[in-house]
NUVEX-993319 format. One line per 2 residues: their letters; for each residue y, x, z of N, C-alpha, C, O. Coordinates in nm, 2 decimals. Layout:
BEGIN
A = Y/X/Z/Y/X/Z/Y/X/Z/Y/X/Z; ...
//
This chain:
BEGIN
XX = -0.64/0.26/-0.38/-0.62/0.37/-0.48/-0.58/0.49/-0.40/-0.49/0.48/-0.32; -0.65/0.61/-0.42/-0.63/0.71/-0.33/-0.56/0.77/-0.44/-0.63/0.80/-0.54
XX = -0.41/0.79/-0.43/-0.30/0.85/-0.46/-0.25/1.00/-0.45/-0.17/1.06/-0.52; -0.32/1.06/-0.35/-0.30/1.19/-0.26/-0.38/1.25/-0.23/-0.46/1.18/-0.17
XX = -0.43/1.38/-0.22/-0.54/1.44/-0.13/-0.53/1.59/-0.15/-0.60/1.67/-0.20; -0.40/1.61/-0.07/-0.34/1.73/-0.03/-0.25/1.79/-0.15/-0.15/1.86/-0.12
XX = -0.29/1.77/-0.29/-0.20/1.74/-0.39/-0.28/1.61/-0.47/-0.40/1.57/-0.47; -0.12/1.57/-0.55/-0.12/1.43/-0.61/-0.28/1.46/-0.72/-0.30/1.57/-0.77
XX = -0.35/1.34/-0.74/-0.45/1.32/-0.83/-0.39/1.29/-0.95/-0.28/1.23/-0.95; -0.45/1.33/-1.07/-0.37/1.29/-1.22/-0.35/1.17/-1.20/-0.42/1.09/-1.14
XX = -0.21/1.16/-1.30/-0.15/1.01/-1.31/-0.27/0.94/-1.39/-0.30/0.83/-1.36; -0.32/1.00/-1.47/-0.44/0.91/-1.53/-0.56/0.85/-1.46/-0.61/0.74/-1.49
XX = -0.60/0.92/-1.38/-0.68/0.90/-1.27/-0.62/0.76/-1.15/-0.69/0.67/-1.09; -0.47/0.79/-1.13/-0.43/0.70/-1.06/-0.46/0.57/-1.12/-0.51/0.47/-1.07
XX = -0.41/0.60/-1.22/-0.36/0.43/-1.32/-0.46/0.41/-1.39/-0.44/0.36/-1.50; -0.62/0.44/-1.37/-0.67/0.38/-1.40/-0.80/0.33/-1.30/-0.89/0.26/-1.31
XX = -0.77/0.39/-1.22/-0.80/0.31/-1.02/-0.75/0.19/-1.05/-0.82/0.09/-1.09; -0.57/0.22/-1.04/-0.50/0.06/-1.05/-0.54/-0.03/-1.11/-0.57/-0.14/-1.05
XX = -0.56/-0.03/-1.24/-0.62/-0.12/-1.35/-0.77/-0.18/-1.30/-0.80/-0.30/-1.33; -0.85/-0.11/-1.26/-1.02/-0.14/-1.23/-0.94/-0.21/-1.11/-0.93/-0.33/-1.14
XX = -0.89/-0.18/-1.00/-0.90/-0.29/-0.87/-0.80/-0.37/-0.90/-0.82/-0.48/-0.86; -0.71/-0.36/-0.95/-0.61/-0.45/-0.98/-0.58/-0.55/-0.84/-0.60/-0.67/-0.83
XX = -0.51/-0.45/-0.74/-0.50/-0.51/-0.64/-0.41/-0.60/-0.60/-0.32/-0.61/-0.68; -0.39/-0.67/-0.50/-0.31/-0.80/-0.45/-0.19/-0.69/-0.36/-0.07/-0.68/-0.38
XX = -0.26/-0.62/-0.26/-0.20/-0.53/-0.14/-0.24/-0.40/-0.14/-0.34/-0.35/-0.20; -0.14/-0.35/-0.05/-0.14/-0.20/-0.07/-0.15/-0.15/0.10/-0.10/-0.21/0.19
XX = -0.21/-0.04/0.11/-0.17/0.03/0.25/-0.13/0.19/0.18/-0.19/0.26/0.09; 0.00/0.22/0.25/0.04/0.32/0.22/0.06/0.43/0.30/0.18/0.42/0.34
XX = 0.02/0.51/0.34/-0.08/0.63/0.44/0.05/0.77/0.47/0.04/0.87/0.53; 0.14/0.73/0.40/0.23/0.86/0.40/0.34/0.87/0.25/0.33/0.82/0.14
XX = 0.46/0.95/0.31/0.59/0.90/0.19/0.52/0.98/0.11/0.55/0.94/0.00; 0.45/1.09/0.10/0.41/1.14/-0.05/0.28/1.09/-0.13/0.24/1.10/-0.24
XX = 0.23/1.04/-0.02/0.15/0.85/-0.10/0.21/0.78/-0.20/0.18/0.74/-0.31; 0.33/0.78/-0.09/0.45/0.66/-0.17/0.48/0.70/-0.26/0.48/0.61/-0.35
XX = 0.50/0.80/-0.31/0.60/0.90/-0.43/0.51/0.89/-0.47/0.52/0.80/-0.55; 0.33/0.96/-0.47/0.28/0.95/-0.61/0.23/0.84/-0.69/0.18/0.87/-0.80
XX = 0.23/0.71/-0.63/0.20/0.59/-0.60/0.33/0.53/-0.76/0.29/0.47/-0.86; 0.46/0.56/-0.73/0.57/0.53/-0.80/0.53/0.63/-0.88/0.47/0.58/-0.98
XX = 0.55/0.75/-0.89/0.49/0.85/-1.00/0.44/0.75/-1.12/0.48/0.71/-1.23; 0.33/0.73/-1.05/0.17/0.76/-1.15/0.18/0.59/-1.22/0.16/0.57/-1.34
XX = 0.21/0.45/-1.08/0.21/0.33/-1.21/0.34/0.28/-1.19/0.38/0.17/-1.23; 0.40/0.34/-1.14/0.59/0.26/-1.13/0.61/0.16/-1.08/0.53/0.08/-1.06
XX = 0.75/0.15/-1.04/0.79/-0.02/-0.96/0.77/-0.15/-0.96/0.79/-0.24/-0.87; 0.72/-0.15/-1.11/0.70/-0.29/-1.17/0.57/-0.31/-1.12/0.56/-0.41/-1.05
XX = 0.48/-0.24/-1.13/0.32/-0.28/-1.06/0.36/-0.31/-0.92/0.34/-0.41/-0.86; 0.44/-0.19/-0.86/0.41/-0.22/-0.68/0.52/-0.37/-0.68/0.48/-0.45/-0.59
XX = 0.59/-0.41/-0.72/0.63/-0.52/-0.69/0.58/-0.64/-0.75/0.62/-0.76/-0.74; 0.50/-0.60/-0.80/0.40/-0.72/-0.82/0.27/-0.78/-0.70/0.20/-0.89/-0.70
XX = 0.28/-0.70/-0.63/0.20/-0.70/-0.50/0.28/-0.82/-0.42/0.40/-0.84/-0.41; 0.15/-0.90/-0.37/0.17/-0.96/-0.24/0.24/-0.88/-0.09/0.32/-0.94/-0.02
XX = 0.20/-0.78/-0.05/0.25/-0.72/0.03/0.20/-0.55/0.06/0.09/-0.51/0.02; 0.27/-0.49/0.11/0.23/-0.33/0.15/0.26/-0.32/0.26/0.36/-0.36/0.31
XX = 0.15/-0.24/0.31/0.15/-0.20/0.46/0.15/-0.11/0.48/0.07/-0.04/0.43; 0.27/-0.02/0.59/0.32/0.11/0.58/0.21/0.19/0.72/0.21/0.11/0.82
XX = 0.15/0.29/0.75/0.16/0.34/0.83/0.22/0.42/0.90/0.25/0.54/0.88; 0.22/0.33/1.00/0.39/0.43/1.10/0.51/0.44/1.05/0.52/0.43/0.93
XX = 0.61/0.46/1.11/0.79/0.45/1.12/0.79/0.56/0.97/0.88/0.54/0.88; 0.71/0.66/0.96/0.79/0.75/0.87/0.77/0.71/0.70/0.84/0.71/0.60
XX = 0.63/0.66/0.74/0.59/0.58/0.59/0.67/0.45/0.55/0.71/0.43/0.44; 0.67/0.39/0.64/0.78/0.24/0.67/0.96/0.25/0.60/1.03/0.18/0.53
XX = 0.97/0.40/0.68/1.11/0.42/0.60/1.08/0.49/0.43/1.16/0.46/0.34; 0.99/0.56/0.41/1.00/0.60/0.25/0.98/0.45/0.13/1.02/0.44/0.02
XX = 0.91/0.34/0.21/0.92/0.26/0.15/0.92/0.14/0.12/0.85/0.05/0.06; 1.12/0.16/0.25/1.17/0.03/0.28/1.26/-0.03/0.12/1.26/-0.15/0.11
XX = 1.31/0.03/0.04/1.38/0.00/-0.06/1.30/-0.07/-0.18/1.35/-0.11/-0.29; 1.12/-0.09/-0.14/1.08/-0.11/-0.28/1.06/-0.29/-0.25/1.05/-0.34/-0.13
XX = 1.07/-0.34/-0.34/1.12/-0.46/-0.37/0.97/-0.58/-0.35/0.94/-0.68/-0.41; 0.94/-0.52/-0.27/0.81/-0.65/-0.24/0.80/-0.66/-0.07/0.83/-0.56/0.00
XX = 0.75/-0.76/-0.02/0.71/-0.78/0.11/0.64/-0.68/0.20/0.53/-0.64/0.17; 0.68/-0.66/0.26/0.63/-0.53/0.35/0.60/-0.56/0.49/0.66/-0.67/0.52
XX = 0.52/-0.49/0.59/0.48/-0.49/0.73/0.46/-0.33/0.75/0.46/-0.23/0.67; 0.44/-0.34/0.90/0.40/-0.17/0.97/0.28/-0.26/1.04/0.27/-0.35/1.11
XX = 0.17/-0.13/0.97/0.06/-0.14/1.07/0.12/-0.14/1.23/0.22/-0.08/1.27; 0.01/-0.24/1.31/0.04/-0.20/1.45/0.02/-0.03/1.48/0.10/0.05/1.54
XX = -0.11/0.00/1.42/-0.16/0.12/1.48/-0.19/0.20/1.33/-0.21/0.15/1.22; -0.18/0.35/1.36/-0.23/0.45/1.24/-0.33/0.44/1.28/-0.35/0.52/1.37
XX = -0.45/0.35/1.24/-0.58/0.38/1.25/-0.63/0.28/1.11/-0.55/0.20/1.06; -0.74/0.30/1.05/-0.75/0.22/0.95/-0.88/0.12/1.02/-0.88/0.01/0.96
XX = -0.95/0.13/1.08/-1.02/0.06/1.14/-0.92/-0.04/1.21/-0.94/-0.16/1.17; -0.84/-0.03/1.28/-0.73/-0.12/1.36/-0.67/-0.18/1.29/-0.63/-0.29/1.33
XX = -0.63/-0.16/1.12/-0.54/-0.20/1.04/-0.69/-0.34/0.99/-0.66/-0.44/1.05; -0.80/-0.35/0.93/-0.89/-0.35/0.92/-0.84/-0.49/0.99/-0.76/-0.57/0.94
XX = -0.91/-0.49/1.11/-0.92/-0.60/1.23/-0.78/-0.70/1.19/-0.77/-0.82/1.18; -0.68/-0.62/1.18/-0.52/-0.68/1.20/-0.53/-0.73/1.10/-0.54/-0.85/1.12
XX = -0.53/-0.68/0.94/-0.56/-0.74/0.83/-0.66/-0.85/0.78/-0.64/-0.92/0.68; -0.73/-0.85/0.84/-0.82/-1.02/0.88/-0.75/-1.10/0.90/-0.74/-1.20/0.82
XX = -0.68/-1.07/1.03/-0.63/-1.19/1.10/-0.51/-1.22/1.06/-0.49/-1.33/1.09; -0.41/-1.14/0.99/-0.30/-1.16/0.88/-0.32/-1.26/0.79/-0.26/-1.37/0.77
XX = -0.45/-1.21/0.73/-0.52/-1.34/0.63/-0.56/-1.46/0.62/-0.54/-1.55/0.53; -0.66/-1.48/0.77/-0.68/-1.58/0.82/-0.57/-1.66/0.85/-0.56/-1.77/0.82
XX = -0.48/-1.60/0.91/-0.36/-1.71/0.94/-0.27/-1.73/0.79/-0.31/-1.83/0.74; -0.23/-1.71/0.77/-0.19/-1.71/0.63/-0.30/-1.83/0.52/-0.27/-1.94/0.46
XX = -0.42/-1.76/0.54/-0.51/-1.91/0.45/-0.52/-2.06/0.54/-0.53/-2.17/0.49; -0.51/-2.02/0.68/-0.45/-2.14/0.72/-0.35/-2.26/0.71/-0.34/-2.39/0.73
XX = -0.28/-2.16/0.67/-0.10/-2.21/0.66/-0.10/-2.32/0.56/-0.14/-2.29/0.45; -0.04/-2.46/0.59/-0.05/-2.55/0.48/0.04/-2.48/0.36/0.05/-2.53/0.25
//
């Protein structure tokens, strides 16, 4: 759900992204991602997620306090996150 694009997209517009993908995981690209992200469908949706993936230390800290499982991409690239996020998966569907 693209949350941001130099200013926040209507909350309507967001929340109803959310609703159509009704996603498991999140990658979250920047803290005013994060903010409009809580804005637009609130805490109760993002902690319903399996996990969010922050990119980079600055995104990592806006949203270390929210209440679901979290990681830091290795790299800010989304192609790299991409590859990483396979292999997160793969091992994980492994896992007895």
């Amino acid at each position: 759900v693209d949350a941001y694009v130099m200013r926040p997209r209507s909350v309507d517009a967001i929340q109803a992204d959310w609703r159509a993908i009704d996603p498991n995981a999140l990658v979250v690209t920047s803290p005013r991602n994060a903010q409009a992200l809580i804005d637009a469908i609130g805490m109760n949706a993002l902690s319903a997620l399996d996990i969010v993936v922050a990119i980079g230390d600055t995104t990592r800290e806006a949203i270390h306090a929210w209440p679901v499982r979290q990681a830091v991409a290795p790299e800010a690239d989304l192609s790299t996150l991409e590859h990483w996020w396979a292999t997160v998966t793969a091992i994980k569907d492994a896992a007895p």
